[in-house]
Structures are given as structure tokens and as C-alpha cells.
N, C-alpha and C positions, 0 to 999 in steps of 0.2 A: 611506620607512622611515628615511632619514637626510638627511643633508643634501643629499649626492649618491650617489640609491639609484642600485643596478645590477641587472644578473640579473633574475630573476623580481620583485624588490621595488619595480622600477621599473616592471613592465609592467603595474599593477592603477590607473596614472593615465591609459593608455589607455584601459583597460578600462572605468572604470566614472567617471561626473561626478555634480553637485549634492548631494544629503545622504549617499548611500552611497560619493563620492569622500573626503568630508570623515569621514567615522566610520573608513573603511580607514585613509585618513592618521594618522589619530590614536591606533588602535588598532596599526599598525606601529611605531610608536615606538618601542613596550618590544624588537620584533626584536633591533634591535643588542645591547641589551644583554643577551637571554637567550642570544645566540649568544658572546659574551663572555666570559659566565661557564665554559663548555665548556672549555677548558683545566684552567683550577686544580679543578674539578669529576674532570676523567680523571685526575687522578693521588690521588683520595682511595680507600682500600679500600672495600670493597662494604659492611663494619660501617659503616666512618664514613659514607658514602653515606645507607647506612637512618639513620645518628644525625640528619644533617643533614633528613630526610624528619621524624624525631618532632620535632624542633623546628621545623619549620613546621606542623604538628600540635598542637603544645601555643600556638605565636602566634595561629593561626588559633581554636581551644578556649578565648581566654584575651580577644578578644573584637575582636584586630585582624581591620582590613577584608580581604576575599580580595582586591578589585583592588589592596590595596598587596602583596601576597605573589606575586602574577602571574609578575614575572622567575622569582623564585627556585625556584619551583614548576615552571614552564614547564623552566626550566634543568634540575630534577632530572628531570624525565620525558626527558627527551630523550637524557637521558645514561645512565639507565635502558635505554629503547631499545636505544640503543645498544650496551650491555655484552649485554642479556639475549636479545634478538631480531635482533641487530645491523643495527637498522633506525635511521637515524637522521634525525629529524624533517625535512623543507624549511625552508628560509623562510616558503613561503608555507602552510606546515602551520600554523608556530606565530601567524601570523596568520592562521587560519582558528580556531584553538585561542581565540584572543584575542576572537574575532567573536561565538562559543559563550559563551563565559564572560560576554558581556557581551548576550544575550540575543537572539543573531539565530539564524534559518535560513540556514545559509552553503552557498552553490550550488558544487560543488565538483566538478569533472567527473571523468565515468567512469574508474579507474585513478588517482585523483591520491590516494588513501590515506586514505580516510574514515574508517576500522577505525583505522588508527594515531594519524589527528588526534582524535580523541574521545577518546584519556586524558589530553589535557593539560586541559578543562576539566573532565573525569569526577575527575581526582588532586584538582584545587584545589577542586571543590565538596564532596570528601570530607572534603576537611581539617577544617571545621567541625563534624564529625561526629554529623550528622543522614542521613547516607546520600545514596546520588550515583545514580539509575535511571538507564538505557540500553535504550529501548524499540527493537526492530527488527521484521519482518514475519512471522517463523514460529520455531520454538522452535529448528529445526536452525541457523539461523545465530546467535540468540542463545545455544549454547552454544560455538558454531563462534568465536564474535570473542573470545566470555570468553576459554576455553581458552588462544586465541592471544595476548592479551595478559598473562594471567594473571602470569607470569612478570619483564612489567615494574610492575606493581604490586608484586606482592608483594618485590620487591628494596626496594620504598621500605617497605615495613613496614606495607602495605592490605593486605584482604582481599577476596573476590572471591566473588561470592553469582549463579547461576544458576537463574531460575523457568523449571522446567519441565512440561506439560500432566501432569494426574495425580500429582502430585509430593506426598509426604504433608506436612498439617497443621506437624509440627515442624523438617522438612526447609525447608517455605516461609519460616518464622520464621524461621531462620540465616540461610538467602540474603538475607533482605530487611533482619538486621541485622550483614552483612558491611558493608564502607563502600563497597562498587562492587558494584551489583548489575543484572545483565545478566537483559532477557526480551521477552516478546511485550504489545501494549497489552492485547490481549485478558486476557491471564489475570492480570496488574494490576491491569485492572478488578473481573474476578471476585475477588481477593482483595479489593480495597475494598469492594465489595460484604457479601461473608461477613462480613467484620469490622465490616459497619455494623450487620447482622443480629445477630451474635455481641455487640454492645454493647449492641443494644435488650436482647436475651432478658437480658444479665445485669444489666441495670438493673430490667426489667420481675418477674423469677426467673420468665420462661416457657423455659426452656429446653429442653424438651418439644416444643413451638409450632417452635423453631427446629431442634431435630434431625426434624422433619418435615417442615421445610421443604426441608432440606439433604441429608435422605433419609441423615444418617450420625449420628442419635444423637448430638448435642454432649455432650459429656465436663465433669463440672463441673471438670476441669484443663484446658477448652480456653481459649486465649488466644488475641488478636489476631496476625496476622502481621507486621502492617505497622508501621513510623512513621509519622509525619506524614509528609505530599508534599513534597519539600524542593529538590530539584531533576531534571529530567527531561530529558536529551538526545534524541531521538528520529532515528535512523536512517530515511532513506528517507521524511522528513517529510512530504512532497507525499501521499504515496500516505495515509500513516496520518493526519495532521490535514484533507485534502480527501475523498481519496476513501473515505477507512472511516469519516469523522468524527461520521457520525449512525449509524452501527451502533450497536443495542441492546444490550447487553450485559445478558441477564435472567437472575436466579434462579426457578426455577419454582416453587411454591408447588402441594400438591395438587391434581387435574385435578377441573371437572367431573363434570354428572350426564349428560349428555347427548352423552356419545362414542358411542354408536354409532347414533344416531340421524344423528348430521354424517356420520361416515362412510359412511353409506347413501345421502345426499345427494350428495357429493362422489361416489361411482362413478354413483350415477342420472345426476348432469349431466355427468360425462366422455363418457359411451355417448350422450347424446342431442345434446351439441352442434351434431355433424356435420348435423343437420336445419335447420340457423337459416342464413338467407341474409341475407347483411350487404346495408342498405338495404331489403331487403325484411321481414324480423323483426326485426334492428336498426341503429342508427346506430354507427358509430365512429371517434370523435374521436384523429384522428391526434396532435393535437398534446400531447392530456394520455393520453393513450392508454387510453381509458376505453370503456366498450360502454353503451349503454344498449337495454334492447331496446322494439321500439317496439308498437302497440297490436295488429296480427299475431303479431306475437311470445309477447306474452300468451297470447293466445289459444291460441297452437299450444304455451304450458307447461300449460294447463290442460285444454288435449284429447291430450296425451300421459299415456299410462298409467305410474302412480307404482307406488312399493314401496309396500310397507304402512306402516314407520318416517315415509312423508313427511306419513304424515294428522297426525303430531302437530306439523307444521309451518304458520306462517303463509304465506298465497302470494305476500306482500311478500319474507319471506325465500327460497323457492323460485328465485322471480326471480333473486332475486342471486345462488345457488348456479348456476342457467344462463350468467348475465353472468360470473361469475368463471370458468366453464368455457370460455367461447367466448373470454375474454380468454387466457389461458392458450393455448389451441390457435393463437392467431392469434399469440403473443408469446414464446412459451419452448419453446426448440428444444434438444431432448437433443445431447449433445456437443457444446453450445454457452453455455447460460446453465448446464447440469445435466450432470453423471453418474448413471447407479444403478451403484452400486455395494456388492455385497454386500446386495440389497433394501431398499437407501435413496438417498435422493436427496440427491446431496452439489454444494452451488452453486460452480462456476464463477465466479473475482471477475473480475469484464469488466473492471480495469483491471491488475492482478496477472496473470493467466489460471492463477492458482494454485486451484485447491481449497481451498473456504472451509469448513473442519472445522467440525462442531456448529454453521454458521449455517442459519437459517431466515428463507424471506421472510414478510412479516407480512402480515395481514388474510386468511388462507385461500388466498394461492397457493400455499405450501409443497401445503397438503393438497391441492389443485386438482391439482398438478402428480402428487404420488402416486397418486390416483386415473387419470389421466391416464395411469402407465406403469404402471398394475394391482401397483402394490408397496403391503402395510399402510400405511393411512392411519392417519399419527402425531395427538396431536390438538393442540391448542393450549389451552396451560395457565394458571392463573391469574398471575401476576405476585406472586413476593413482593417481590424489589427490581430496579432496574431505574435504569441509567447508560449515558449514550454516551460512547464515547471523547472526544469534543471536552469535555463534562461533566466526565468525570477530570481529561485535562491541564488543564485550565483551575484546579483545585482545586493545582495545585503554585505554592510560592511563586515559583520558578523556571524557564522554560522555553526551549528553546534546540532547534534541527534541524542534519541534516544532508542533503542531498539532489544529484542532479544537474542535478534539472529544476525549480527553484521560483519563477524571474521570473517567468513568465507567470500564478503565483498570488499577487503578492507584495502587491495589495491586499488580496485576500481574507484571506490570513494576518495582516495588518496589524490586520485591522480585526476580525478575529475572537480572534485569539491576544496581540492588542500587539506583537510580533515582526518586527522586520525582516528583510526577505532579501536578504543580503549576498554577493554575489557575489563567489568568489576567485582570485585569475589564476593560468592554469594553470603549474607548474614547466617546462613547457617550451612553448612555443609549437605551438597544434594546428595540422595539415598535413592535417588528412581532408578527403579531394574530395568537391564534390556534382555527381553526375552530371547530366544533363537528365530532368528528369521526364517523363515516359510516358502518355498519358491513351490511354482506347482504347476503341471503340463497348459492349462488353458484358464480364459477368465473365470469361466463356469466354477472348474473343481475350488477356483480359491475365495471365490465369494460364498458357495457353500462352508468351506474351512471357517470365514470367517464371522458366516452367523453362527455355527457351529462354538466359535471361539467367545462368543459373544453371552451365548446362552451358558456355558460352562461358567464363567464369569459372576456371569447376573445371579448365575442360581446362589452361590457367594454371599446376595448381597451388594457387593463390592459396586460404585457406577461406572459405567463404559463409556467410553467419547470413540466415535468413529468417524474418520476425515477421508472423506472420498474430494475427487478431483474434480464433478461435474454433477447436476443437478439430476441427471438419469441416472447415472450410478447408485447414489444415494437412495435414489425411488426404487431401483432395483435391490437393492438389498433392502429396502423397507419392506416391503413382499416378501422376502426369504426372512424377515424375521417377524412379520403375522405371521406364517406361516407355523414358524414357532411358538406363537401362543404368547412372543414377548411383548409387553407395552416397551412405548417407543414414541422418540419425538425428532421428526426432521425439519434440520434447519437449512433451506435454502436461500438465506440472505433476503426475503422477499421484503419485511420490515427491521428495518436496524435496530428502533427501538425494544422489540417485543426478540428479538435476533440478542442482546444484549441479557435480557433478562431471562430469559431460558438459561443463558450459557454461565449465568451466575449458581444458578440452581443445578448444572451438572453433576455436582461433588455430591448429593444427598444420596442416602441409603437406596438402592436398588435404580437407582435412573438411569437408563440406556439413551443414548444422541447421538444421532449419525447428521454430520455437517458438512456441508458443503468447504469443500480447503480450512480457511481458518475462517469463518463464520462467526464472529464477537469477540473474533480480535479484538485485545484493549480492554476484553472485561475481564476479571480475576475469578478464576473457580477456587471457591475455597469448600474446604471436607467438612461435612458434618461430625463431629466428632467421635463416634461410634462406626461412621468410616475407618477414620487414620487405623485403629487394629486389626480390622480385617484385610489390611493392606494397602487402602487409597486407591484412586483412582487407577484404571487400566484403560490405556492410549491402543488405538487399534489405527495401523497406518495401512491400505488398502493399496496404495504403491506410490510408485517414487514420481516425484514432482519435477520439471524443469528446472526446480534451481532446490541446491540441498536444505537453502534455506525455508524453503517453504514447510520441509519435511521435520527441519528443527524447530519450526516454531509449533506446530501438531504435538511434537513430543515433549514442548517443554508447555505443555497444558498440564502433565501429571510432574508431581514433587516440587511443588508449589511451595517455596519458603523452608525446608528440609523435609517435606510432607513425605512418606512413605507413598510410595506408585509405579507400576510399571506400565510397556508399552513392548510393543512387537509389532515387525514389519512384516508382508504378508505379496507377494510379489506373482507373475503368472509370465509364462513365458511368450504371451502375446500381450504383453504389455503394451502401452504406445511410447514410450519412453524407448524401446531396444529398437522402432522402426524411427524415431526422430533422433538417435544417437547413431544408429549403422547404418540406416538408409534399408530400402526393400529389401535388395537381395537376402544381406544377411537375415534381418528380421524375419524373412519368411522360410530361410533354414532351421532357424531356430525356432519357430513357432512349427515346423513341420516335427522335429524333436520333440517338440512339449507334446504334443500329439501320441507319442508311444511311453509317453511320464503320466501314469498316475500315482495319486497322492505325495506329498510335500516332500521335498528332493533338499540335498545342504551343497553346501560348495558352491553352486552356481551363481549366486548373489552378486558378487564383483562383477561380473561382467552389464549387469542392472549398472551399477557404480561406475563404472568405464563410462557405458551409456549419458549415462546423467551429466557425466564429467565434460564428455563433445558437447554434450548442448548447452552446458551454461558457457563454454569457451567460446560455439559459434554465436550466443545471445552478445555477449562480452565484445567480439570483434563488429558486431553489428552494430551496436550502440557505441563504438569508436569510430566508427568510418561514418555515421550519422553526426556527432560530436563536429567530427574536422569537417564535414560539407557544409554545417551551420556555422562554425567559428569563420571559414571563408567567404558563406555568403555575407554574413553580416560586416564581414571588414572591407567587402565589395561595397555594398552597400552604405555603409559612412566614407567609403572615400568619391562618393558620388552625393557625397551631402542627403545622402535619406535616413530615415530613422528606419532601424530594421525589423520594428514592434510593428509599425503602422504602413510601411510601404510595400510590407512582402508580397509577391503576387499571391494569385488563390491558386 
């Protein structure tokens, strides 16, 4: 950071060597000097403050570079901060700020102040005034960070614009021409969308076509919400540019002649599945996880008695409405991938374990799965426009993240986004212990272990966070820990808001919480201070997730800002991780072993790690061969003069 850095500005040459030692180096630079400025800055009034903000406002509007405005900008946010939140920026904030602005994913761990470093590149990307986005994971915390910085913006003389689900037509239009505007990818998209729609119909003068598309009558006063894409920060990157990044974001266009005809199908193959013997009516392919059924099979769809609705069906399709049932029943497990909820089926994000509102799985498991829990089978409608969030951001002239856990994606982001992932040292040196990991013959003996583990803990004192991978599990160990006599609070993502606030309260003296994955992701546990001595928080990891990051972002819940905590992994050898990394065979050798192992065994863990390592590699190659079949259709597609947002088929 300087000649001779100290403090945190000296410990990111430890931290990190080769191309991302040398961009930190170089991007700390401007440090000293924005820290500099902070005197003669604290003694200006809060009028001259804002005067000092409209003229880097009208420099930046006038056609100077933002990277020369960087200090000055930086400086006034900080001192902003300061006066209005009385929070005032790190060192290694304004070089995490510096990292952003200059087009990286910067890895910033748990507690180190993500929410507060995002307005020093959100301020200076405003200044040019084309508008400054800040995409996060659900609509509660994107009004939850506005709200909270609101106050240091608007000292500087911004305005501060919040998209919210439902939120009307005019209401969208202001937020989005505020100069900081705070939301979810999702509903970003859906307004790109509408106003891609909302531009054909007014070019085309079908505006008829498009209020029935939209099911709300377009208004000949309706207008675009959005500007151009100008720049987008993206909170919790990992999760929205990797794991949500081929989510479809569709407009539906009117359904279909032949709803109830599918839906006659879809209950006939729920009810009959149960008759098909796998290997003997069909084969199933573990590793693409696909059923095919085999010449018995046939047979035994074609001497099972139909509805009447199914004689107007071909028996190629039949087929498949059986294979898509038996897939289903053999793969998607209520309280686990699904809730019903209020007689619909609302998906469970396996890497979130949040409640994924209004998403639907494609190709007929949605309705597979309805039929399957006897709730109205919804049907699947024609496609009027259609984008993926990786589609979206990619459309901004600027893109920049923020995240905990993003090296271990940092080629993929690389190579997908241009984006580097920059890692930033933490303000104070982390101190969390890792326990010795636990491996142990079957699931039973290790969720015993690890209420067992739980209550040793508790008796302590000390609070517990426990991250199971699905809604049953968690329930299941809620019972082994009544059981025990422990109080206890589970969060299965059902409400964000109330999901948030728990997860703030985890660090108090004696509180035990078994969550669903990362269940209030985005909120900060901080320790009550009678905690920190008896050791802080202790992270219980139930087992290894399909991507390691999921597993770091669990464990960087404890040692929070250099808070004392530990955490221990706890592993079984009927894991479902050893059968989606080896495939059956092995898995069921190895779960046959677990079988003559009791109690908690060492050494074996790697081959967990092995596991883990083939599945993020096959997630990795599948989300590239999807990548190049979209980049082709779409240059299919413009060289046949269509737009590839609105003419996609369904």
C-alpha cells in the first residue's frame, strides 16, 4: 500500500502472489491517499460535503475518467460513513472498493463488511450518471442494505431506488432511474425482459399482442423501466453468476390446447410408477440420472389400463410421461428438493436452502412432481421471452462481485464473466479452529455423534450453528436433539425475513441452530461479548456439499472479524456425496465397509474430497456445454434477424 505498509495493508502480500499480488499492489496505492484526504474532508459542513459530491458529479457527467476521480470519491464516501452511519470504511475496505470499481469478484470474508464496501464503487459508478445496480439473493435483504446505507448516499446528494416483487409499472421506473439502485437478479431480468417486449409491441403497434402476453393490458402511456445496463455489483456472486446462472427467467405467453389432456397423464403415471422394477422394466443411468425403460417395460405401459384423455396420445409420448414419473419418485424428495405449500409446489434451492418463489423445473418435472403430491397440476406454457441471469449480466457494460467464497470458482468466473477474483485480507487476522474431522460407518451413528457433539458444546455455554443440506435432515436431528433436553431453533428458509433475524441472534450465550445450507446468508452473527472467552461460536458441518463452496461459506459463519470459533466436519460413509462422485458401484462398496465401522474412524476423509472434487468438475463441464449451445443458438438466431430474448421457442 505504501512504501512501508503496516496493519492489514501489509498482510494481503502474504495472502495472495503472481497476477492477483500484483493488481492488489497496484490497486492499494490510491489507499494512502484516500486515507489522507479524511481530515481537511471532517471539518467541511455537511452542505459543502454534498457541494464537494456535485462536483465530482458534473467532472465525471463532463467526460473525465472515473479511475482518475477514484481518491476523491472514495474519500467522500468514507467520510460520508462516517458522519451519517458512523461506520467508517477499513483499509482493506477501500481496497476491496478499488478491486470492484476496477472489475473484479473480490472474496471478502464472513463479517468483514460487504454491505458498507459496495458504496464506494456503487458512489463512483454513479457519478457518471447512467445508474449504478446492486443485485443480491431475495428482495428482504435488497431493501434491508438500501435502507441501511440510504443515508450515506444521500448526504452526498444520490438517490437510492429499491426493486421490489410486485412493485407497480411507475414505482419500477424511479427506482431504476434513481442513481443507486438496489434488487434481486431475478426481477432485473423480468424487467429486461418486459421492456424488451414493451419495445417490439411499440415498434410493431401490436400492443394488444403484448397486454396479453403480460396479462395486464399495456397502457399506450406505458414506458420502459429500465436504462441501458451500465454497471452491476452483484452480492453473494458465487451463488447468483454459478449457481443460479442458467436459471430461466420466462415470460409466459398464452397456454396451450391440450392442458388437460397432460394433466391426465401426469396423475395416470404418478399412480402407476410404483409397478416398474428398475433393471427389470428399466435401466438407470446414475451418472446423467436418466431412466430409460426397457422392452418389459413397454410392454407392462401398454397392458396397463389408461384413462380415456390418454387414447389421444402417441405411445412414444406415454413412455416418457412413465420415465419422467419413475424419475421423479426415485429423485425428488418432499422437504427436500420441494415444499407444498398452500397446494403448490415451491422448490427448495439446494445451494441457498432458501425457497425459490415462482421457479419451476423444466421439461415436465414441475408437473411430474404435482401430480406425484396429488396438488393441481399447473401446466407449462408457451414462452413469449426468455433470458438467463448469466444472459443479463453479461449484457452490462460493467460487472464487478462481491462474495465469501469465490476462489475455488475463479476460473469458471474468469472465463465466463472476464472477471477476476480477487481476494482481500482480512482487517484482522482469522483465529477460527478446525476441529479433526469425524467420518463414521453409516448416517445414524454420525448424527448421533453429532447431537452428541452439540450438547457437549451447549453445556459450555458456547452457541452452535448447525448446516444440514435439506429440510429432513435438519428435522431429523431436531428430534435427536429434544431428545436431549436441548432448546433449539430450526431454520428452514420458510420466511427470509424472520430467517434473517434468528440468524443475527445465533452468537448469544447458549443458542443452538440447525439450518438449512446457508439459511440468512447475507446476515452477520456477531458474539455477545461474554461469548468471545468462552471461545465463540462452534460451526457443526453435517457433510460435504456439491460444491466446496458451499461448505466454506458454513464455516466462515464462525471467526467473524478475528472473533475466536471453531467448526468440525462430521462425514458418514453412506454419504450422498461418495454415490454422486463414484457412481453406485463404488458407493455401495463403500457403504457396505461403513457397515462393519463403528464409531468415528480418521484417514478416510479424502476420498469425501475426491468425491466432492468429480462433482463440481462434472457441474463445471455441464455448465460449459450449456454456455456454447446458448452462445450458438443465439448467433443462429441474429443471423436470421430474431431477437434471441423474445423468439426463443418454448
Amino acid at each position: 500500500m505504501s512504501t512501508i505498509p503496516t496493519g492489514p495493508s501489509r498482510r494481503f502480500q502474504a495472502l495472495t502472489a503472481g497476477p492477483v499480488r500484483r493488481r492488489l499492489a497496484q490497486w492499494s496505492g490510491c489507499v494512502p491517499a484516500i486515507v489522507a484526504r479524511g481530515p481537511a474532508l471532517q471539518k467541511l459542513s455537511d452542505y459543502d460535503l454534498r457541494k464537494e459530491s456535485l462536483s465530482l458529479r458534473y467532472r465525471a457527467r463532463s467526460g473525465e475518467p472515473l479511475d482518475k476521480l477514484l481518491v476523491e470519491a472514495f474519500a467522500l464516501v468514507r467520510e460520508s460513513g462516517r458522519r451519517t452511519l458512523n461506520m467508517q470504511h477499513f483499509e482493506v475496505q477501500l481496497l476491496g472498493g478499488a478491486a470492484a470499481h476496477h472489475g473484479s469478484i473480490i472474496e471478502m470474508q464472513t463479517g468483514e463488511g460487504k454491505t458498507l464496501t459496495a458504496t464506494l464503487p456503487m458512489y463512483l459508478a454513479a457519478l457518471a450518471g447512467k445508474g449504478a445496480h446492486l443485485s443480491t439473493v431475495n428482495d428482504y435483504l435488497a431493501k434491508r442494505d438500501a435502507d441501511w446505507m440510504r443515508p450515506l448516499y444521500e448526504a452526498l446528494g444520490m438517490t437510492v431506488g429499491v426493486i421490489q416483487d410486485k412493485m407497480p409499472q411507475p414505482e419500477k421506473g424511479k427506482a431504476y432511474a434513481s442513481d443507486v439502485t438496489y434488487g434481486t437478479a431475478n426481477q432485473m431480468g423480468f424487467d429486461f425482459l418486459r421492456d424488451r417486449l414493451l419495445k417490439r409491441s411499440i415498434e410493431e403497434g401490436a400492443r394488444d399482442l403484448f397486454g396479453e402476453m403480460l396479462g395486464s393490458g399495456a397502457q399506450a402511456s406505458e414506458k420502459p423501466v429500465q436504462r441501458d445496463l451500465h454497471f452491476m455489483l452483484v452480492d453473494e456472486a458465487d451463488s447468483i453468476l454459478i449457481d443460479e446462472a442458467r436459471t430461466p427467467l420466462i415470460i409466459s405467453a398464452a397456454p396451450g390446447e391440450d392442458e388437460e389432456v397432460a394433466a391426465e397423464a401426469y396423475r395416470w403415471a404418478a399412480e402407476q410408477q410404483a409397478r416398474f422394477e428398475e433393471n427389470e422394466h428399466y435401466d438407470y443411468d446414475h451418472k446423467d440420472k436418466r431412466v430409460d425403460l426397457k422392452l418389459a417395460g413397454r410392454r407392462l405401459v401398454r397392458e396397463t389400463p389408461k384413462v380415456g384423455a390418454l387414447d389421444k396420445l402417441p405411445l412414444s409420448t406415454i413412455y416418457e410421461y412413465i420415465e419422467r414419473a419413475i424419475k421423479v419418485a426415485r429423485e425428488m424428495q418432499l422437504d427436500r428438493h420441494y415444499v407444498v405449500r398452500d397446494g403448490e409446489i415451491v422448490i427448495v434451492d439446494e445451494f441457498t436452502g432458501r425457497l425459490a418463489e415462482g421457479r419451476k423445473w423444466r421439461a415436465g418435472i414441475h408437473q411430474a412432481i404435482e401430480a406425484k403430491e396429488g396438488v393441481e397440476v399447473t401446466f407449462e406454457t408457451n414462452q413469449a421471452a426468455r433470458i438467463t441471469i448469466q444472459d443479463l449480466f453479461l449484457r452490462y457494460h460493467r460487472l464487478a462481485g462481491m462474495t465469501g467464497t469465490a476462489s475455488s470458482s475463479a476460473r469458471e468466473l474468469s472465463k465466463i464473466y472476464q472477471v477476476w477474483v480477487t481476494p482481500i485480507p482480512t482487517n484482522r487476522p482469522p483465529i477460527r479452529k478446525k476441529l479433526p474431522t469425524l467420518v463414521f460407518g453409516d448416517a445414524q451413528q454420525k448424527w448421533e455423534a453429532i447431537a452428541d457433539d452439540v450438547a457437549q458444546v451447549h453445556a459450555t455455554g458456547r452457541p452452535v450453528l448447525v448446516g444440514t443440506r435439506s429440510i429432513d435432515k435438519s428435522e431429523h436431528l431436531s428430534k435427536l436433539l429434544e431428545d436431549r433436553g436441548i432448546e433449539h431453533t430450526v431454520l428452514n428458509a420458510r420466511h427470509v425475513a424472520r430467517e434473517a433475524e434468528l440468524v443475527a441472534q445465533a452468537g448469544q450465550l447458549g443458542r443452538v441452530m440447525v439450518a438449512t445450507n446457508m439459511a440468512g446468508r447475507g446476515t452477520d452473527i456477531k458474539l455477545a461479548p461474554d461469548v468471545k472467552e468462552l471461545g465463540g461460536l462452534h460451526v457443526v458441518c453435517s457433510e460435504l456439499h456439491e460444491s466446496q463452496r458451499i461448505d466454506r461459506q458454513l464455516i466462515g459463519r464462525c471467526g467473524r472479524q478475528g472473533d475466536p470459533g471453531t467448526y468440525r466436519q462430521f462425514l458418514a460413509m453412506d454419504d450422498e456425496i461418495l454415490l454422486m462422485g463414484f457412481g453406485p458401484k463404488r458407493a455401495t462398496r463403500l457403504e457396505e465397509a461403513g457397515k462393519a465401522h463403528q464409531g468415528p474412524g480418521a484417514g478416510s476423509e479424502a476420498l469425501f474430497y475426491a468425491a466432492q472434487h468429480k462433482v463440481e468438475r462434472r457441474h463445471f463441464r455441464d455448465r460449459k456445454i450449456m454456455l456454447y449451445q446458448d452462445k450458438e443458438r443465439q448467433k443462429m438466431q441474429r443471423q436470421m434477424s430474431q431477437d434471441p430474448f423474445l423468439d426463443t421457442a418454448g
